[in-house]
N, C-alpha and C positions, 0 to 999 in steps of 0.2 A: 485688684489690690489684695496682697499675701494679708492673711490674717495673724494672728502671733501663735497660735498654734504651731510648734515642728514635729514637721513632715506628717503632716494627716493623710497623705495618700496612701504612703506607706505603710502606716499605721493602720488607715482600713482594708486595705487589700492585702495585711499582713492575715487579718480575723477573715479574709475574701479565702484564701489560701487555708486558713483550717480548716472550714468549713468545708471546703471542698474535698479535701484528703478526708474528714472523717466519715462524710458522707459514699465516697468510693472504697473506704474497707468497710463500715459497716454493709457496704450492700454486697458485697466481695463474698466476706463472712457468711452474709446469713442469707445468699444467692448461690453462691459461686461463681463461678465465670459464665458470660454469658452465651447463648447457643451462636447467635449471630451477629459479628464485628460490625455491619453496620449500622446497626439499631443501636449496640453499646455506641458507637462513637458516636449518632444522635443525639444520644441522651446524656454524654459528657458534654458537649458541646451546649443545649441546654443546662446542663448544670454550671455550666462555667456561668455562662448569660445571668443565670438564676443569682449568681452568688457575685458577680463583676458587677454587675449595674446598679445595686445598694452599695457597693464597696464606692462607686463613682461619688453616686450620690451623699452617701457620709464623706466621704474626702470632700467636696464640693462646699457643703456646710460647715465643715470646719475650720474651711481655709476661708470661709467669705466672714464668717465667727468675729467680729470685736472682741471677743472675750477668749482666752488661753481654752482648749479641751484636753483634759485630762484622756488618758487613755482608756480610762474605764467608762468615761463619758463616749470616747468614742466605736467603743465595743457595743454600751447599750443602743446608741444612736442606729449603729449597723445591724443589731439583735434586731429590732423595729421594723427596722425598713425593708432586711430580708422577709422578715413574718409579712408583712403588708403585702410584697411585693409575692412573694407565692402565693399567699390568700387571691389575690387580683387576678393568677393566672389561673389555680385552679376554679373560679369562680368562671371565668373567661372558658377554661375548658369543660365546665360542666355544661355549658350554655349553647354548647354547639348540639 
């Protein structure tokens, strides 16, 4: 069942979508380009994963949400769940 929230997917994968572009010119900027096209296209594909799967996850709750979310409400919900959700993997990648 739609919750009264509109369009929260949108709305999260809109902040999915900045996140990503700011992240690929800051590393652009203060990297340059990288030596080898496979390893960059690894690790966009991880960043997409990185920043798409909170983007799920806030849309998910918002639309299940009884209550309207504000868009700022939905910005912080996604600020959250991306921070969680990297902390878990670099925790996950330090442990190997």
């Amino acid at each position: 069942m739609a919750g009264p929230t509109v369009k929260p997917f949108q709305k999260a994968f809109t902040c999915a979508a900045v996140v990503f572009v700011v992240v690929v010119v800051a590393t652009l900027m203060l990297l340059g380009t990288p030596a080898n096209p496979e390893y960059a296209g690894r690790l966009m594909g991880r960043l997409f994963a990185a920043v798409a799967i909170p983007a799920l996850i806030t849309g998910f709750f918002a639309r299940r949400s009884a209550n309207a979310w504000s868009t700022w409400r939905i910005v912080a919900i996604f600020t959250l769940v991306l921070v969680i959700f990297v902390a878990v993997q670099m925790i996950g990648a330090m442990s190997k």
